[in-house]
C-alpha positions in Angstrom: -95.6 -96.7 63.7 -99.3 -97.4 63.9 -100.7 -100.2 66.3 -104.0 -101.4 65.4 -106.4 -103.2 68.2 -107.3 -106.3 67.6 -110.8 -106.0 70.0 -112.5 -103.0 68.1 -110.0 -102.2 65.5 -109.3 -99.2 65.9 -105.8 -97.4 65.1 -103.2 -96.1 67.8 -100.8 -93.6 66.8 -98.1 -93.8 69.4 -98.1 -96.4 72.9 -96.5 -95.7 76.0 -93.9 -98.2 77.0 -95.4 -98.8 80.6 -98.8 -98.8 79.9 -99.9 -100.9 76.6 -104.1 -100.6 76.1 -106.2 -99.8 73.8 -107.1 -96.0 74.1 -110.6 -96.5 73.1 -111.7 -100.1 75.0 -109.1 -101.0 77.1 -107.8 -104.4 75.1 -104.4 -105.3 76.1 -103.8 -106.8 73.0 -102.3 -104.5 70.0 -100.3 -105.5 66.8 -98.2 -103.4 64.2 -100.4 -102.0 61.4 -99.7 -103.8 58.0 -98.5 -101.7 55.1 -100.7 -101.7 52.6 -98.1 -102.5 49.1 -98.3 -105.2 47.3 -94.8 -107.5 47.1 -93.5 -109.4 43.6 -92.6 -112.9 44.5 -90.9 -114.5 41.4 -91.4 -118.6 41.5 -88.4 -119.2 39.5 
């Protein structure tokens, strides 16, 4: 699962469990990458 930062936006492959930062600027703050397919909602 990819973790995206939300400071420079860059992608993170793979966090450690201990140690949650950015690789690139050190943000703290990380959240699951979004999958990119569109959903069908019906409005029935």
């Amino acid at each position: 699962m990819a973790y995206v930062c939300l400071n420079c936006g860059k992608k993170a492959k793979s966090i450690e469990k201990s140690f949650i930062r950015c690789q690139y600027c050190g943000y703290r703050v990380l959240a699951k990458e979004r999958s990119s397919l569109a959903r069908e909602i019906s409005t029935d």
